[in-house]
C-alpha positions as CSV (number, residue, x, y, z in Angstrom):
1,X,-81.9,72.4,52.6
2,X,-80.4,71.7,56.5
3,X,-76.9,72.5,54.9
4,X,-78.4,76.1,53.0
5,X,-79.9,77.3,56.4
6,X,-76.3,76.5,57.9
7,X,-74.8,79.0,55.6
8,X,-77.6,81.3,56.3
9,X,-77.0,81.0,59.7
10,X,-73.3,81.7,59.4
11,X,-73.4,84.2,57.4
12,X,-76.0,86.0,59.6
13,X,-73.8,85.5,62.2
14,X,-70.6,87.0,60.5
15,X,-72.4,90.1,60.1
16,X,-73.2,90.8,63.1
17,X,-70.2,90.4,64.4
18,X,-69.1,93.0,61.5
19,X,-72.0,95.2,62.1
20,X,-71.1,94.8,66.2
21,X,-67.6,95.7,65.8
22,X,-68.0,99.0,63.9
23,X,-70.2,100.5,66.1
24,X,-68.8,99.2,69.3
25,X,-65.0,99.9,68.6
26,X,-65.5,103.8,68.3
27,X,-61.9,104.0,69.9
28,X,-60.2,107.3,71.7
29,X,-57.1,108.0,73.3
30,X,-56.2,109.1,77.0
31,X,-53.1,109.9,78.8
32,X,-52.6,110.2,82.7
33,X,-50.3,112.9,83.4
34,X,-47.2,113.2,85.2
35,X,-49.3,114.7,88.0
36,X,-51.5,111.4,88.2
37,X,-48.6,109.3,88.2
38,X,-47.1,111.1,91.1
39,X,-50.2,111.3,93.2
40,X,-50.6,107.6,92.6
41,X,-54.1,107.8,90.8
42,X,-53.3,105.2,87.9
43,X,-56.0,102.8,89.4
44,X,-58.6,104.8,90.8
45,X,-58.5,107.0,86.9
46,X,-58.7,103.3,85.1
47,X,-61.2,101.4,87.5
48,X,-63.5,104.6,86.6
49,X,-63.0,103.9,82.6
50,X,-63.9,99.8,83.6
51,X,-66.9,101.0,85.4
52,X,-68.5,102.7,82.5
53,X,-68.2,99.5,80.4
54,X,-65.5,100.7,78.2
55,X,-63.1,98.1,76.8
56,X,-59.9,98.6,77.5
57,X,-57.8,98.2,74.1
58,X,-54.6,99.0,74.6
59,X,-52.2,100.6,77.4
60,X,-48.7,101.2,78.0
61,X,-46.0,103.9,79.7
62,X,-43.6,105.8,77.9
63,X,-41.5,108.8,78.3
64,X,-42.4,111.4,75.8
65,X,-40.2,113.1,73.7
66,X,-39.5,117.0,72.6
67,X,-41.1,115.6,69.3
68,X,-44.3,114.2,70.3
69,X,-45.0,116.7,72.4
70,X,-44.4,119.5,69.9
71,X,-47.0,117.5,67.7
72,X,-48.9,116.7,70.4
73,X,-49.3,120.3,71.3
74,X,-48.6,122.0,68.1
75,X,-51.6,123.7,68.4
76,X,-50.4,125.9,71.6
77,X,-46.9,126.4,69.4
78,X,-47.5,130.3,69.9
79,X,-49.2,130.1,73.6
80,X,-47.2,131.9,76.5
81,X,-47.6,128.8,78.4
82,X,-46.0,126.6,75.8
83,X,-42.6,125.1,77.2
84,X,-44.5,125.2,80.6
85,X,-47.0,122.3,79.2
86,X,-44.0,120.4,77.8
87,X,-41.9,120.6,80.7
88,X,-44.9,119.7,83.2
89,X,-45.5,116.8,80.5
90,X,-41.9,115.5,81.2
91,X,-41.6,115.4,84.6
92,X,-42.4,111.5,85.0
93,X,-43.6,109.0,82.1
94,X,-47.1,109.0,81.0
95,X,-49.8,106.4,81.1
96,X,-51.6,106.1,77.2
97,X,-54.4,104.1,77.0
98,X,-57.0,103.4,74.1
99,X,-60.4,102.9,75.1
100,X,-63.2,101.5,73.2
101,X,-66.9,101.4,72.9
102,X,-70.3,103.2,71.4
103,X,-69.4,106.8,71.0
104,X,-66.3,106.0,73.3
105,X,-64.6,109.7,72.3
106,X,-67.9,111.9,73.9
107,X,-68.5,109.1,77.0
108,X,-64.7,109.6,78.1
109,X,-64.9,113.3,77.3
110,X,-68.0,113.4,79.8
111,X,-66.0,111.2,82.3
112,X,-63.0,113.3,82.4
113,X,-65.1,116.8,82.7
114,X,-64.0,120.2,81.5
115,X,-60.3,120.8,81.3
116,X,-60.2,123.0,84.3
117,X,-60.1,121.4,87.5
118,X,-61.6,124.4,89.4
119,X,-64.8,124.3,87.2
120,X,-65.0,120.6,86.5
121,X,-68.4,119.2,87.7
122,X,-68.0,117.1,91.3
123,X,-67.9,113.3,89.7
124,X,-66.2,113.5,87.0
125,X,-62.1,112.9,87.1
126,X,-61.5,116.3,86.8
127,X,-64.1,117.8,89.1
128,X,-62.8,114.6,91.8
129,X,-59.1,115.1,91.4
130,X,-57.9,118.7,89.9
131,X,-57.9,122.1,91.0
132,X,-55.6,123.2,87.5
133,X,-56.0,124.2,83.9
134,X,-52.6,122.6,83.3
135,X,-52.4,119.6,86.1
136,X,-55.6,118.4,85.0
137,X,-54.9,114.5,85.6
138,X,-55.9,113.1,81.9
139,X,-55.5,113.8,78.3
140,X,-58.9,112.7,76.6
141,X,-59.4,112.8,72.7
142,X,-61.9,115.8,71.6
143,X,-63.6,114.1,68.6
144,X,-63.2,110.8,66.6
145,X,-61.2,112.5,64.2
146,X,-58.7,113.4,66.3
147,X,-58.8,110.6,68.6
148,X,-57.2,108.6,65.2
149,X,-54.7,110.7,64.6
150,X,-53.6,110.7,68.1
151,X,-53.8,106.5,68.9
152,X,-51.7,106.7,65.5
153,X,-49.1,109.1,67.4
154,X,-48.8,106.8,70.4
155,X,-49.2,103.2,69.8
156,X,-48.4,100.9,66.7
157,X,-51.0,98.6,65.3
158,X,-49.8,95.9,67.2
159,X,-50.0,97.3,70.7
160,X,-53.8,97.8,70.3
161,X,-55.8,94.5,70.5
162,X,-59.4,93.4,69.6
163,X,-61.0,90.8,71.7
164,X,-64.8,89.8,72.8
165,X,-66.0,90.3,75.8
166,X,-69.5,88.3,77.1
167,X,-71.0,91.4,79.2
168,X,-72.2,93.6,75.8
169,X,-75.9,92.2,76.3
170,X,-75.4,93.8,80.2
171,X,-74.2,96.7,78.9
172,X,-75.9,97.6,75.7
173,X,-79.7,97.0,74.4
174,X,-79.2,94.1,71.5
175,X,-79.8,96.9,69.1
176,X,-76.9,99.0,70.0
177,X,-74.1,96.3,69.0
């Protein structure tokens, strides 16, 4: 009987664990600009992500090339401003980072604020830091959809890692992991 309620107990616990990861590991992309990197914002942009209680899954720097940004921005292909987005998006590397949480995609979306920095509610990243459509700070992810395609783009399987942390009962009601 002792040994039956062992398994129970285990098997309880796995899915827990299962059921906590799905919903906790909604997962979206960001990128700091060139225009973050030169004003020297990388911390002050990622301690804000850390403050929320997002978990931070993955991060690097890269220079991006002619062809990620043309399928980056493939959807402004035919926009005037075009070349100008690519060219502003080359001027230094870029920061990408995956971020993870409960509906991670529309918290960081709310962190980061509308996309131009003149309109951009005071508090968030944008409303704090930009005064620019285009030198806006921070690339966020606009759905979950998207925000896979996008962590595909950028980082390989292996550069994005899964790990617990002990804070989710400080930062969550037991129901919502």
């Amino acid at each position: 009987m002792i040994k039956n309620v062992n398994y129970l107990v285990l098997i309880i616990n796995f899915f827990s664990f299962v059921r906590r990861e799905l919903m906790l590991m909604e997962k979206t992309l960001i990128i700091l600009k060139p225009c973050t990197i030169q004003r020297r914002l990388i911390g002050e942009i990622i301690s804000r992500f850390e403050k929320k209680g997002l978990l931070l899954i993955g991060m690097k720097m890269a220079w991006l090339t002619d062809e990620i940004l043309n399928e980056h921005y493939s959807h402004l292909k035919e926009k005037s401003f075009f070349q100008r987005i690519k060219d502003s998006m080359n001027i230094t590397p870029v920061v990408l980072a995956c971020w993870g949480g409960v509906d991670a995609v529309s918290v960081v979306r709310t962190i980061v604020g509308a996309t131009n920095g003149r309109i951009a509610l005071p508090g968030t990243i944008r409303g704090d830091y930009s005064v620019s459509i285009q030198e806006n700070i921070i690339h966020a992810s606009d759905s979950v959809e998207t925000a896979a395609i996008e962590l595909k783009r950028f980082f390989k399987d292996e550069e994005l890692y899964s790990y617990n942390i002990d804070l989710l009962s400080s930062l969550y009601a037991n129901d919502e992991y």
